[in-house]
C-alpha positions in Angstrom: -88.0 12.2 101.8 -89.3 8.5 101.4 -86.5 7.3 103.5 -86.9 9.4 106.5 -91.0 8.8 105.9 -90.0 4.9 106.2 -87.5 5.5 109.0 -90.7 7.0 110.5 -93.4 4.4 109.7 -90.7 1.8 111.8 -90.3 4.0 114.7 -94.0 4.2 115.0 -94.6 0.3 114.9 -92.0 -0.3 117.5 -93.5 2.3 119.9 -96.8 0.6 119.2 -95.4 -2.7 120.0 -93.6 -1.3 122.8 -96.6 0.3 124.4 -98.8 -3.0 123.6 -96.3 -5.1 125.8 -96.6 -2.1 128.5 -99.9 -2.2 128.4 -100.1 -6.3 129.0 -98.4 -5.6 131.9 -100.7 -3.7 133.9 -103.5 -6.1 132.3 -101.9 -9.1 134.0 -101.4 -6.9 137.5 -105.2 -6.0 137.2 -106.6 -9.2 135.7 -104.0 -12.0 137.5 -101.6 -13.6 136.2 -102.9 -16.5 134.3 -105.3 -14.4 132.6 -103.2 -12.3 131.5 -100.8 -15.3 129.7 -103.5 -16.2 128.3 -104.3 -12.7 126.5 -100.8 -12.4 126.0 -100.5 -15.2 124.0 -103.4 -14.2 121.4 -101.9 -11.1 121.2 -98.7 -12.6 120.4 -100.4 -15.1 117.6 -101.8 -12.4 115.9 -98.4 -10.3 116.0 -96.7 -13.4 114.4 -99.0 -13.4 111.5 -98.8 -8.9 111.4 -94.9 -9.8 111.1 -95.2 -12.4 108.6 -97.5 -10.8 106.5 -95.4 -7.2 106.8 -91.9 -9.3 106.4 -93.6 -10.6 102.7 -94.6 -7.2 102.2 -91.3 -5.3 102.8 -89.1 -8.3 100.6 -91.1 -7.8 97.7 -91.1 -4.1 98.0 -88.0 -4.0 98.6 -87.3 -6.2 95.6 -89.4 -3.9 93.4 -87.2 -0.9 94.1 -83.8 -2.7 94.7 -83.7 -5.1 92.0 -82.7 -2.6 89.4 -80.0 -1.7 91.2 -78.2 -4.9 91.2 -76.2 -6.3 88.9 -78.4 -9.2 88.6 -80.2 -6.9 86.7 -77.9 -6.8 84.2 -76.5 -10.2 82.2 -73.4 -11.3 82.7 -70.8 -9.8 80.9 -68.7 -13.2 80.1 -69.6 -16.8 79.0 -68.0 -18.0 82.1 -70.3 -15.5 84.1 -73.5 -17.0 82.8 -72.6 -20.2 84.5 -72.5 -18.1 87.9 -75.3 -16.4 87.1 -77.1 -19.9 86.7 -75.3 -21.4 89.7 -77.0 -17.8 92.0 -80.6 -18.1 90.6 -80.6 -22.1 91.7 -79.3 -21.2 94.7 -82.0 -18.4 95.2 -84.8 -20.3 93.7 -84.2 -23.5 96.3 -83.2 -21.7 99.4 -85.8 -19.1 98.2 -88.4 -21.5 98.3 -87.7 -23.4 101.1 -87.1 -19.7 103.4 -90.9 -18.9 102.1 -92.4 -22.6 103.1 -90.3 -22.6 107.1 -91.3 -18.9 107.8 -95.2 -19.6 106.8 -94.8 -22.8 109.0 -92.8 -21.1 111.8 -95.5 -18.1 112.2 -98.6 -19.8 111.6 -98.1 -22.6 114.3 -97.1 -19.9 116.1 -100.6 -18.4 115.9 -102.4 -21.7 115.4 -100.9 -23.6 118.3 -101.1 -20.9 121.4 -102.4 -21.7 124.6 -105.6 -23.5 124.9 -107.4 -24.9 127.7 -109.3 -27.3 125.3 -105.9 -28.7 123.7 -103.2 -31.1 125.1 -99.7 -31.1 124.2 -98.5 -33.8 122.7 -94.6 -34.4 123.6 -92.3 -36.5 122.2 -88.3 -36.4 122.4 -87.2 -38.1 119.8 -88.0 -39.3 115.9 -85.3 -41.3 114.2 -87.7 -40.8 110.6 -88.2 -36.7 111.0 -83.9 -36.5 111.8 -83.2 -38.5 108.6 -85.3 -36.2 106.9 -84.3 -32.3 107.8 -80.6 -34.2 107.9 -80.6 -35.9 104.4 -82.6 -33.5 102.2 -80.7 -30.4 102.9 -77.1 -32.4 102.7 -78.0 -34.2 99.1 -79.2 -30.4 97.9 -75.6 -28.6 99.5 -73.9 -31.4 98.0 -75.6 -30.9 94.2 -74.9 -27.3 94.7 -71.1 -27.8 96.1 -70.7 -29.9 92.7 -71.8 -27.3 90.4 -70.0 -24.8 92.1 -66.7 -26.7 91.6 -67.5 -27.9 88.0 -67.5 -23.9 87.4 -64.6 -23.4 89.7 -62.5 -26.1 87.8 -63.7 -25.0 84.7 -62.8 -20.8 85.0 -58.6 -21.7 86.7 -58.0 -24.8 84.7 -56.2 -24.4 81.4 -57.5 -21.2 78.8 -57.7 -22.1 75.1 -54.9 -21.8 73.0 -55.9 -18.8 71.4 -56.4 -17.0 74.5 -54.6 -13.3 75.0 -52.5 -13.4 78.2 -52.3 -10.5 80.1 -50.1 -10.1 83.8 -52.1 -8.4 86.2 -50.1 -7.1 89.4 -52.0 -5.6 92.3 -50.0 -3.0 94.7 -51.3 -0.4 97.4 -53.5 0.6 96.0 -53.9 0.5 92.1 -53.0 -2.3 89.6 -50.3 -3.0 86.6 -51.0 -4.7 83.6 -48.4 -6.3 81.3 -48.6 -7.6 77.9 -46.4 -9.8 76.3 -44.8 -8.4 73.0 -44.4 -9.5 69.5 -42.8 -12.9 70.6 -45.8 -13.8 72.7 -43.8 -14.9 75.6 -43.8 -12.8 79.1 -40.0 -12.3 80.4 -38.3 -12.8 84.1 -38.9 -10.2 86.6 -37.7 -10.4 90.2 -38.6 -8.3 92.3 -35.5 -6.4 93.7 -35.6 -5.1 90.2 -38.6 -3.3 91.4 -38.9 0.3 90.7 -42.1 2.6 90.7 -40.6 5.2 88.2 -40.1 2.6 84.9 -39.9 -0.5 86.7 -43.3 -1.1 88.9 -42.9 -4.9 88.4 -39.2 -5.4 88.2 -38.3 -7.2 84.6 -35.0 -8.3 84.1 -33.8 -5.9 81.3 -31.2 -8.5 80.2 -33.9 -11.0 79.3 -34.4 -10.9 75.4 -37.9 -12.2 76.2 -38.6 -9.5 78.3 -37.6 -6.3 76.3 -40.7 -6.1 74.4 -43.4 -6.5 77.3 -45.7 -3.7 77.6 -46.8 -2.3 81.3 -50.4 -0.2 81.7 -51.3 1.0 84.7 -55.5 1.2 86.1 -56.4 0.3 82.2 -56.8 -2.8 81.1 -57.3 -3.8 77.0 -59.0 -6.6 76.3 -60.8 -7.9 73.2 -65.0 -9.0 73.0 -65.5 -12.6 71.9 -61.4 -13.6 72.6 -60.8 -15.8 75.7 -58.4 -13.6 77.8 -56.2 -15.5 80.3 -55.0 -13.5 83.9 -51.7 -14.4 85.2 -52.4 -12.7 88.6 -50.0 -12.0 91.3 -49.2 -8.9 94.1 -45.9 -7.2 95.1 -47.0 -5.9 98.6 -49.7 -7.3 100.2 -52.8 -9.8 99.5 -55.3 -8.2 96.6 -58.2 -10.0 95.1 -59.1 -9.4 91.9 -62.6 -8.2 91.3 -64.5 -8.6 87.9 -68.0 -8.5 89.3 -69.8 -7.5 85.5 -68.0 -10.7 84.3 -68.6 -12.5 88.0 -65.4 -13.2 88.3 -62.9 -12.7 91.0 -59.6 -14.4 92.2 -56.7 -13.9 94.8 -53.8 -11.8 93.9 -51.0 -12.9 96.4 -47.3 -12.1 96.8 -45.1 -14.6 95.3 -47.8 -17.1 94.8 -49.3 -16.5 90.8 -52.9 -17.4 90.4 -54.8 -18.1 86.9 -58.3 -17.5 85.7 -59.7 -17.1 82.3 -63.1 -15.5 81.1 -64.6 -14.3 77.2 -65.8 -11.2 77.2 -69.6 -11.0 75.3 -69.8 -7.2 75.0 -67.9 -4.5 74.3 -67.9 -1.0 76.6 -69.5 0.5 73.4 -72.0 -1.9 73.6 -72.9 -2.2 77.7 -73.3 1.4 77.3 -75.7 1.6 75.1 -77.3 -1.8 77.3 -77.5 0.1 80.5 -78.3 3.0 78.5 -75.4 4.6 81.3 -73.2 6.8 79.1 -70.5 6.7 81.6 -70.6 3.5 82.1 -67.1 1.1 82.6 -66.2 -2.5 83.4 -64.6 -2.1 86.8 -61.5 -4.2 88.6 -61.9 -3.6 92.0 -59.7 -4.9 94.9 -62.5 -7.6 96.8 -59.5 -8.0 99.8 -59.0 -5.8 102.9 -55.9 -4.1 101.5 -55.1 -1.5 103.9 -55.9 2.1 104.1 -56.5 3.2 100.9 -58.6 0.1 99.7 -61.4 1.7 98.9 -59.6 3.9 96.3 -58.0 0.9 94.9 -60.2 0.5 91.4 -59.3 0.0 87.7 -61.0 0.1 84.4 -61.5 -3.0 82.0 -61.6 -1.7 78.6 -63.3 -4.4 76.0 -62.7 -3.6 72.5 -63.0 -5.1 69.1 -60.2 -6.7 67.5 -59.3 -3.7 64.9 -59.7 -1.0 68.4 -57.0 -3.3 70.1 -54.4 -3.8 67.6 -54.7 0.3 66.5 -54.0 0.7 70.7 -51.7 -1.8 71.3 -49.8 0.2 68.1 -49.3 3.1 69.6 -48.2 1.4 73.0 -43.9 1.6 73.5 -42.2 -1.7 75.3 -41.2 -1.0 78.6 -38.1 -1.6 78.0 -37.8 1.5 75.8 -39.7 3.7 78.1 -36.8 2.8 80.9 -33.4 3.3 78.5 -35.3 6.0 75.8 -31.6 5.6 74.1 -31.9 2.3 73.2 -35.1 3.5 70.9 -34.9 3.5 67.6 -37.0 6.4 67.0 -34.8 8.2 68.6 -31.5 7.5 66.8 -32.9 9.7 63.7 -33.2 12.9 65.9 -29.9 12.1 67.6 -28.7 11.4 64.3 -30.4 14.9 62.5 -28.4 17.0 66.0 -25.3 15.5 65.5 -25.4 16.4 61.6 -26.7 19.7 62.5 -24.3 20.3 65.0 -21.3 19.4 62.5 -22.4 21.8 59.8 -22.4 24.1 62.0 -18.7 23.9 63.5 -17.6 23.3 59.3 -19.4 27.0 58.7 -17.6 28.6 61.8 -14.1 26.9 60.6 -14.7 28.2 57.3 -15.0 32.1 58.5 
């Protein structure tokens, strides 16, 4: 209801200015024309200062009942991520300030400075002093804010502390693979003729030792609060990007090309529910590049644990190696084993009658 009341109120003030402008236009037929410039303009002056006072109104209001909604609201959910959120509230607060100092110029002179058969203009076409100064200022700020931005860059793709987790994250159309080294630590070849959706989606090299005990996920990924987790990021189709906006994170996923970036998560999914006070709530991996058809669809869950909830998960998870030849697994031989003995009783009893 408040949406189509405010849809409503805006209508209304653009008939009103509409019918104001219509209405200045049979003044200056009736009056002249230089008369009616002249009324023109105080009409416009006092608009200026309607819109600028309005414009105010409507950021603040809108800022009121926005605010919550954005995940500025909410801290971010990495150590790396405060560092953003630092970098976007300098940003804000500078260009914030400066955006509230040129529109109260810009409007006011607009009202102050109208026509006025009392005033002279005073015209000049060039000052060498006023260039260096709306030149210089804004290029030494951009630059300070460049630098930060690329001490932060430099700092989240450089190289991830030694006791960081590694986890391979693969984008396709439209969904995302996760693989975990095993036991050893160490990530095996893939290639990616070996490629095969059924128990293959990222085409290890079964006859790599190394690669026999990596796990693959798919849409979940496990990671654990307070350890620095390292992404080894890639695609197999087409360009993806990465999208960790509660840890403000993101990075490129393209084919054949690996990219790297590294975060610590601060809280666990337990605990950001209970924050947001959102039962439901989840760390999301979305796919921040134009993907195709189904990008839109293309989302994933990040699933921050504590250390005890990820080794009892990554327990129960089977190496992909196992999942693609089940007759290579040794918890299989014993059932194998049990059918064949089974089997040979069996033909002894029937022998005997």
């Amino acid at each position: 209801m408040s949406l189509y009341l405010s849809i409503a109120i805006i209508a209304l003030i653009f008939i009103v200015i509409f019918q104001i402008a219509k209405a200045s236009e049979y003044v200056s037929v009736l009056k002249g024309e230089e008369v009616a410039r002249k009324q023109s303009n105080k009409i416009n002056g006092f608009l200026m200062i309607a819109f600028m006072v309005l414009g105010f109104v409507g950021i603040y209001v809108c800022n009121e009942y926005l605010f919550d909604k954005t995940l500025l609201a909410q801290e971010a959910a990495s150590i790396q991520g405060e560092k953003v959120d630092q970098m976007i509230w300098i940003t804000l607060i500078v260009t914030g300030i400066v955006f509230v100092i040129t529109q109260i110029l810009l409007f006011w002179f607009a009202y102050k400075y109208q026509e006025n058969d009392n005033r002279k203009v005073f015209f000049f076409a060039h000052s060498t002093k006023l260039e260096l100064i709306w030149t210089a200022i804004p290029a030494i700020t951009l630059t300070v804010l460049v630098i930060f931005g690329l001490r932060n860059w430099f700092f989240f793709t450089g190289e991830a502390p030694k006791n960081a987790m590694v986890v391979e994250v693969t984008g396709k159309q439209f969904g995302w693979i996760f693989r975990y080294p095993g036991k050893d630590a160490v990530f095996g070849k893939k290639y990616y003729k070996n490629i095969d959706p059924a128990v293959n989606s990222v085409g290890i090299v079964w006859d790599d030792k190394l690669a026999q005990d990596d796990i693959l996920t798919e849409q979940t990924m496990y990671v654990v609060k307070g350890t620095p987790v390292k992404l080894i990021i890639g695609s197999r189709d087409v360009i993806h990007d990465v999208g960790l906006s509660h840890f403000r994170l993101k990075m490129d996923a393209v084919p054949g090309i690996p990219t790297t970036m590294w975060f610590t998560p601060k809280f666990t999914t337990a605990e950001m529910k209970e924050k947001t006070g959102n039962p439901n709530f989840a760390y999301e991996i979305s796919c921040d590049q134009m993907c195709g058809n189904g990008h839109y669809s293309m989302k994933g869950i990040v699933e921050v644990v504590t250390q005890e909830e990820y080794d009892l998960w990554m327990a129960k998870q089977k190496a992909q190696y196992l999942v693609a030849f089940p007759e290579k697994d040794p918890s299989n031989v014993p059932a194998a084993s049990s059918a064949k003995t089974t089997d040979s009783t069996a033909k002894t009893a029937v022998a005997k009658m």
